[in-house]
N, C-alpha and C positions, 0 to 999 in steps of 0.2 A: 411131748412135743419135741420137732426135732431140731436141730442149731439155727435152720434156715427160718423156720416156724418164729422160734426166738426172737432173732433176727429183726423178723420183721415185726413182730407184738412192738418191742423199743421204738421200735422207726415209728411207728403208731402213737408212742406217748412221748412223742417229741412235737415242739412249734416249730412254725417253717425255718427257723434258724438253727434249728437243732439242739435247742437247750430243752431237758428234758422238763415234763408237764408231772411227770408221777416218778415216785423211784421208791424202793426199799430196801431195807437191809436192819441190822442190831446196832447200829452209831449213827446216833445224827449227823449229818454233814455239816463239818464246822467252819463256823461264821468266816466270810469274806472266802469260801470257794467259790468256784468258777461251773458255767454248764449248767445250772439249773434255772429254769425257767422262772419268771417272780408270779406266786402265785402257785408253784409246786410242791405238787401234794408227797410228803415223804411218809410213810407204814416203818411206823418202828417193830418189828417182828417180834421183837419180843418185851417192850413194852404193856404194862398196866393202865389200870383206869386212869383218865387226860393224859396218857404220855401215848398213846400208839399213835396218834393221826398228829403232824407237823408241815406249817406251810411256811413256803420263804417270802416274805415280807423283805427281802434286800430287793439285790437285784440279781439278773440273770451271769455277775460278773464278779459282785460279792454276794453271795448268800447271805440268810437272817433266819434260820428254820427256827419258828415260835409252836410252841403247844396250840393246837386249836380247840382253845377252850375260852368261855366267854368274859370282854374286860370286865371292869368294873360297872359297868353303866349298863353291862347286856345286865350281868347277873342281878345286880339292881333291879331290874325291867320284871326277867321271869321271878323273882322271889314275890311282885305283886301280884302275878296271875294266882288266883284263889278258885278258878274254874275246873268243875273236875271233869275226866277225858268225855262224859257223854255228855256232860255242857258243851266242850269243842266239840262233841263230833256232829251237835245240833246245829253250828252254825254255818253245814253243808245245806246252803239253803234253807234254813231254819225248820228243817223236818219236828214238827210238832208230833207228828204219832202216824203210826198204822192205824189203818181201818179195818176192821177184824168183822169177817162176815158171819152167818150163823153155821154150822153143822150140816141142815139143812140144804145145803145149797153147793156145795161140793161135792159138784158131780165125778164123772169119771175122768176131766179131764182136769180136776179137781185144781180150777187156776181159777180163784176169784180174791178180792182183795182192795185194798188201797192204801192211799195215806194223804196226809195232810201239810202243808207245806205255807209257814207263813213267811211273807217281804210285806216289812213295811206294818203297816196297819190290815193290809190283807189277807184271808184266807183262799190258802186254794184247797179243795179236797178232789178227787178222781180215784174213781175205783173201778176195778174193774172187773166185770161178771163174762166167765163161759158155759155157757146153757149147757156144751156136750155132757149127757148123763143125767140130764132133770128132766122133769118129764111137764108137759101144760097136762090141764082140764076142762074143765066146762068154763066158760065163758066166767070171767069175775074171781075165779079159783088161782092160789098160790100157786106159785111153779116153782119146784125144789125137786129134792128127791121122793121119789114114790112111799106116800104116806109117811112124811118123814115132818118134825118139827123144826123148828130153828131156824126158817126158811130166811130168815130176812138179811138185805143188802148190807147191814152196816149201822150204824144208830149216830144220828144226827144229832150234837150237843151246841148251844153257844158257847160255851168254854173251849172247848175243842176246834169246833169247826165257824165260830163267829156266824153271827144273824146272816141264814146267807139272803143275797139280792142278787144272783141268777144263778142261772143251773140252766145244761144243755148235755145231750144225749147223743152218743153218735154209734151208730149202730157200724161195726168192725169188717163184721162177716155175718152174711144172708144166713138168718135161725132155718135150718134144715132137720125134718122129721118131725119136732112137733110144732105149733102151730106160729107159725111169723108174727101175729100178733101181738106183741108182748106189748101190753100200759106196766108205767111205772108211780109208784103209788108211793107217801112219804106221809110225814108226823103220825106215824102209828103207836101209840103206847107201848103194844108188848112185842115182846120181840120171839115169841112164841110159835108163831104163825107155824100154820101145817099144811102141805103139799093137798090138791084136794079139795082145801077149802076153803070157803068163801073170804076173800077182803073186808067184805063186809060187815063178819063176826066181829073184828076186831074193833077196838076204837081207835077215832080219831084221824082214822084213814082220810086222806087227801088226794086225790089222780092230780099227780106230775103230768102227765103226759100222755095221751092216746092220738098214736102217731097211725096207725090201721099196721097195715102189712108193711114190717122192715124189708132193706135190701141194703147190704152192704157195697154197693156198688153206686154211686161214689160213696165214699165213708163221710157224710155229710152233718156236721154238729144241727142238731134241731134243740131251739128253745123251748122250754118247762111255758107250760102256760100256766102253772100256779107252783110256788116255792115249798120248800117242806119246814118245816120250823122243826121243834127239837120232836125225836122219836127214829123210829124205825123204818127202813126203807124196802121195799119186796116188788117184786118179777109179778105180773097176775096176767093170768090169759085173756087175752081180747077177742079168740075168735072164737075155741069149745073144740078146741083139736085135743085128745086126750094119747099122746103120744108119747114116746121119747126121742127128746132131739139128739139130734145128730152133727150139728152146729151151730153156730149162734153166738160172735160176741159184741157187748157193746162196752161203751164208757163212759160214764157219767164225771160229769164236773158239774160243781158247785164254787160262787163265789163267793166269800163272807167277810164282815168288817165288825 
């Protein structure tokens, strides 16, 4: 950088009065100088651990550059936090978990998933499925990958995901190639399900939702006419288009308490 460049960086970490906001060097600036702004950050260059970062606490006419490390009352504060970092990092909106889909069902655009997110006494869960690379059946048959197992959405728990009391569906983008049809089907025992074959085989199976032919245009949330309780959630063709899609996404949200 050249003298002018310089220059002007300084002119930058000065307040409108032109006491400077930041400054460095190997010697604190000592107590009762002049020109530094109250509140300025000093880098001791070659300072150790608590000694490189010093703020002035005077004023801009007498300095006061203190260690910025925490008093008595902070260090007090953090010596009770007993939370470890993935306890803090859960309480970005208190992310409870992924939702981990089956094998099955990663197609080629191999984007399917979710997670869970509790406020309050609520659960929210939302996941989210791209049909591109799975293919429909006959009418009633799993939709995953071609003769492939593991087919299903995600597995609904109360511990996890709390009793839920609604759930709605909103289709993303118009299912192109195979069949627009898609019912959504919940509280299935195994999570086994295979491309192909029937809903039916399985137990416990429940139809969420038979909405006829999706259209993502508008991306409109449609409500569950019936809830899934705990178990497995899967894709099943509603109309006997044995294809592979070409797009297709939706989004399921569940509520739970």
């Amino acid at each position: 950088m050249n003298v002018k460049g310089l220059g002007r960086l300084y002119k930058k970490m000065e307040n409108e009065s032109g006491k400077k906001l930041v400054a460095f060097g190997d010697t604190v600036p000592t107590d009762a100088d002049s020109g530094y702004a109250k509140g300025c950050i000093f880098v001791k260059t070659d300072g150790g651990v608590g000694t490189v970062y010093y703020i002035n606490e005077g004023s801009d006419t007498s300095c006061d550059f203190n260690a910025a490390v925490p008093n008595a009352a902070q260090a007090a504060l953090l010596a009770d936090i007993t939370a470890t970092a993935a306890e803090l990092n859960q309480l970005d909106d208190a992310v409870i978990g992924a939702m981990t889909p089956g094998s099955g069902v990663l197609g080629t655009a191999t984007a399917a998933g979710g997670n869970v997110v509790k406020k309050g006494p609520i659960f929210k869960t939302e996941i989210f499925i791209d049909l591109t690379g799975l293919k429909s059946a006959a009418a009633g048959d799993i939709i995953g990958k071609a003769a492939t197992a593991n087919c299903h959405l995600g597995l609904i728990s109360a511990a996890k995901n709390g009793t839920i009391v609604y759930g709605q569906i909103t289709c993303l983008e118009t299912p192109a190639g195979g069949d627009p049809d898609v019912d959504f089907y919940g509280s299935v025992t195994e999570g086994t399900g295979t491309q192909d074959v029937a809903i039916s085989t399985l137990t416990g199976e429940t139809l969420l939702l038979n909405n006829g032919d999706w259209t993502g245009a508008p991306a409109t949330p449609i409500a569950m006419t019936a809830l899934p309780g705990p178990g497995y959630l899967y894709a099943v063709d509603g109309g006997g288009t044995a294809v592979v899609y070409t797009a297709g996404q939706f989004l399921i949200e569940l509520w739970g308490v």
